[in-house]
C-alpha positions in Angstrom: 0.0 0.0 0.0 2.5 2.8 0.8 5.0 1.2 -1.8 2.0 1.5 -4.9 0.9 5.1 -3.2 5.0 6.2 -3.8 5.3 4.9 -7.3 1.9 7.0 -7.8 -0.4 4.4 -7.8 -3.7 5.0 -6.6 -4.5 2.7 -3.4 -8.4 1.8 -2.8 -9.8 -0.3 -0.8 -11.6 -3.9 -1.5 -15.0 -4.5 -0.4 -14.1 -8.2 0.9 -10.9 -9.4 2.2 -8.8 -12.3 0.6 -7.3 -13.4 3.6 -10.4 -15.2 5.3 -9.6 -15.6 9.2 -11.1 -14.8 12.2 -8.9 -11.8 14.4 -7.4 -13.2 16.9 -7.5 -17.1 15.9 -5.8 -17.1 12.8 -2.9 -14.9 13.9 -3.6 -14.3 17.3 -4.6 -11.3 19.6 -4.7 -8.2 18.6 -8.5 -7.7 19.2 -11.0 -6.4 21.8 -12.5 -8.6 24.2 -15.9 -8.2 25.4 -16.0 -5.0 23.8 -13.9 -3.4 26.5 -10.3 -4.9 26.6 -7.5 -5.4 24.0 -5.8 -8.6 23.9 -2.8 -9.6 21.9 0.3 -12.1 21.7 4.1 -11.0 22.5 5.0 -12.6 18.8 1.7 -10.3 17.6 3.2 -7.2 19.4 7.0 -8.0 18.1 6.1 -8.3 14.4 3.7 -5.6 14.5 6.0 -2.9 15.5 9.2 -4.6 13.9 7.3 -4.5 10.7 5.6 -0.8 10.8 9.2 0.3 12.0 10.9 -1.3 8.5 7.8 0.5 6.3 9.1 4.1 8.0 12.8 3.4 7.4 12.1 2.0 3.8 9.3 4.4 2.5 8.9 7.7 4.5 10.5 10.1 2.3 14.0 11.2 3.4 13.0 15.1 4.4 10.6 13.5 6.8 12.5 10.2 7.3 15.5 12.5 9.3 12.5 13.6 11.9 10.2 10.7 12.2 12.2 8.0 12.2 14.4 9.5 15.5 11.3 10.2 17.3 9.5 7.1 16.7 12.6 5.1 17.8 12.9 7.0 20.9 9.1 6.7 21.8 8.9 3.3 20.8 11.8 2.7 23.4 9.8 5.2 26.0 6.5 3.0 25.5 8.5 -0.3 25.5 10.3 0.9 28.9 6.8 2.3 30.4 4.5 -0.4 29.3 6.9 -3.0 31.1 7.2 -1.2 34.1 4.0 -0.1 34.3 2.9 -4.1 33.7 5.3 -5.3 35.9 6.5 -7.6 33.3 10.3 -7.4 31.4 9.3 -10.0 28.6 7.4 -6.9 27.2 10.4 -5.3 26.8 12.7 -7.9 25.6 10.2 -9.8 23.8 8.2 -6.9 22.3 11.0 -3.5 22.0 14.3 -4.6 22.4 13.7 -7.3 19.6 12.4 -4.5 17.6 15.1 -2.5 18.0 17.5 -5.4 17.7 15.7 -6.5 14.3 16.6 -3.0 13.3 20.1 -3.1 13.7 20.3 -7.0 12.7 18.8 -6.2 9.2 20.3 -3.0 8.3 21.5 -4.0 5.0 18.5 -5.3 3.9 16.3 -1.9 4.9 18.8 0.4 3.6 19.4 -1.4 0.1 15.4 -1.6 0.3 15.3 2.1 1.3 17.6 3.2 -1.7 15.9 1.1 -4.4 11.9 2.1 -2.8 13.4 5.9 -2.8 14.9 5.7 -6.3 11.7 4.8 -8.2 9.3 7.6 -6.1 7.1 9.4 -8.0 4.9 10.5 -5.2 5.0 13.9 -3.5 5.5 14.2 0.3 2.2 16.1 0.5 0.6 12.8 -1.4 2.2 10.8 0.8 0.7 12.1 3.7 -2.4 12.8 2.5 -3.4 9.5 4.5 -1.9 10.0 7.6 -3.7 11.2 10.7 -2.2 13.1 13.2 -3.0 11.0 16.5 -1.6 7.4 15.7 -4.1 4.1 15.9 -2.2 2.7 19.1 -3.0 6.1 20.9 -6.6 5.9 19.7 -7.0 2.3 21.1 -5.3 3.3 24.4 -7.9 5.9 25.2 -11.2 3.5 24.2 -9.7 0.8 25.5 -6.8 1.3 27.9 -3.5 -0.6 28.2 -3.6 -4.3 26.1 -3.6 -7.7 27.7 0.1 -9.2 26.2 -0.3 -13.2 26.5 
């Protein structure tokens, strides 16, 4: 999706999904229990922000890139350090940040070839780019509706 949207594709959405799965049984957590509570898996968690964290450093364009990607590594290691303490449990900082982090540093060949091949062939303006975006992130959404996650 952000790939196609900086080559200057047009990105819609489908009316039916071709992944069929139920959330949360398929790939487990990362849904809201009894309409109250989020629930979600340390492996969920790990590949979830590991994953969002390679789409910054391989897409976001490189004016941006030199602001966003600095303060989302040092929230990401505020909210790892909080959430744990705050939990009372360290295996949501290893198992959850710190593998995120390390993941970073582990595949920084791959993400920075990525980075300079995905930045090459951009077509798309920054202002396009962010046409999308919205300013108060999905996790801080959630947080307020819901409150802090359940990590099994």
């Amino acid at each position: 999706c952000c790939l196609a949207r900086l080559r200057g594709f047009p990105v819609k959405a489908v009316p039916a999904s071709g992944f069929d799965h139920w959330v949360g049984a398929t790939l487990g957590g990362g849904k809201v229990l009894n309409n109250k509570k989020l629930s979600t898996k340390f492996s969920r968690r790990a590949l979830s922000e590991r994953n969002k964290t390679f789409v910054m450093l391989i897409c976001y364009p490189p004016v941006i890139a030199c602001v966003l990607i600095p303060l989302h590594l040092f929230l990401l290691t505020c909210e790892g350090l909080l959430l744990s303490a705050i939990k009372r449990d360290r295996r949501i900082w290893t198992k959850i940040y710190w593998f995120c982090l390390k993941e970073i540093w582990i595949k920084r060949k791959f993400w920075v070839e990525r980075r300079r091949v995905v930045q090459h062939t951009r077509v798309c303006t920054i202002s396009a780019f962010y046409s999308t975006f919205t300013f108060l992130p999905h996790k801080i959404r959630m947080l307020f509706i819901h409150g802090l996650p359940d990590v099994r």
